[in-house]
C-alpha positions in Angstrom: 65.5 101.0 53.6 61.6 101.4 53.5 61.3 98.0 52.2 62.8 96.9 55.8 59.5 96.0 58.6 60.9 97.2 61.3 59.7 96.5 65.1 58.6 99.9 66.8 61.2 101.3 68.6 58.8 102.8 71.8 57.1 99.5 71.5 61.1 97.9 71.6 62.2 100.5 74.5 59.2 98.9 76.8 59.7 95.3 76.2 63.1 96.0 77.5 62.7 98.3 80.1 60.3 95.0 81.5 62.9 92.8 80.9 61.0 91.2 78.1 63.4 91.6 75.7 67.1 91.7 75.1 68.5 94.0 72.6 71.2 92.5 70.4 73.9 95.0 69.0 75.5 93.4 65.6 77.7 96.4 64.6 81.6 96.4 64.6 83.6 96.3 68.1 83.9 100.5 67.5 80.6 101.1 67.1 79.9 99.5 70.0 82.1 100.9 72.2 81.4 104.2 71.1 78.2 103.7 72.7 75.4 101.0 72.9 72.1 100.6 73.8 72.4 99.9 77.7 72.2 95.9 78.4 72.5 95.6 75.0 74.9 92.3 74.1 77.3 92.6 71.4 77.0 90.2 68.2 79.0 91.6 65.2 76.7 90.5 62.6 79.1 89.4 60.1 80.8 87.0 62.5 77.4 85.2 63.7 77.8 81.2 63.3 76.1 78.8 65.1 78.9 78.7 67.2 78.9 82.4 68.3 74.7 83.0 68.6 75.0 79.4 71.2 77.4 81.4 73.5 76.4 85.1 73.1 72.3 84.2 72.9 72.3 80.8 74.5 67.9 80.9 74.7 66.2 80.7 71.2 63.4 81.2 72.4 63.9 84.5 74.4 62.8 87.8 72.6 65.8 89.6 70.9 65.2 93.0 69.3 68.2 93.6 66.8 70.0 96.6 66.1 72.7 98.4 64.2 73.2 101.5 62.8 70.0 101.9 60.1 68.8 99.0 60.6 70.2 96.7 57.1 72.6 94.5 59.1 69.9 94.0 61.6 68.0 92.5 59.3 71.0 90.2 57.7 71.0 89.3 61.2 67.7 88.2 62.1 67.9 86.4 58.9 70.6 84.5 60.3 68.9 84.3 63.6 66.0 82.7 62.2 68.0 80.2 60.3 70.0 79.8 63.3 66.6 78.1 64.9 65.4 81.5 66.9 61.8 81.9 67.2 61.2 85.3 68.8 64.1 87.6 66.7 62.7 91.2 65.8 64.8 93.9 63.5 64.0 97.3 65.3 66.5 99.3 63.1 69.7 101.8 64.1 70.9 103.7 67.1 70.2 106.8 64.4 66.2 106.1 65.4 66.7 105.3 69.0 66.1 108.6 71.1 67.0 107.3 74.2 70.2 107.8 74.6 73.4 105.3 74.5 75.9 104.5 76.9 79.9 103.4 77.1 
């Protein structure tokens, strides 16, 4: 995972405390119910299409911090993202390096 760049996570937890940003939760329906970041919208990383980014992330030009568990299907998904045609997509990592608590 050290090869991964990933986006600061203080520098992530400001953007969207000022509603700059819009964290972007790609692990499986049970992860995220078992607790999210708050706001955070759900995107289960192996199911993104064009299709399902258009209706869950319908601005591609809006800043999306991306998350997971460790951070390596954050990355597949701004990958996809990117592809996808968004401009301003940033892989922060896992809820295992957020310290800011989660919620239901």
């Amino acid at each position: 995972m050290s090869s991964l760049k990933l986006f600061d996570t203080k520098e992530a937890k400001a953007l969207l405390d000022a509603g700059k940003a819009i964290a972007v939760d790609v692990r499986h329906a049970g992860e995220y119910t078992e607790g999210h970041i708050a706001g955070a919208i759900w995107l289960e990383n192996e199911k993104i299409t064009a299709e399902t980014a258009a209706a869950a992330l319908p601005d591609k030009t809006q800043k999306y911090l991306i998350y997971c568990h460790s951070g390596m299907r954050a990355e597949q998904a701004k990958k996809k993202l990117r592809d996808l045609g968004y401009t301003d997509v940033e892989n922060f990592g896992g809820v295992i390096n957020w310290p800011y608590g989660l919620t239901k």
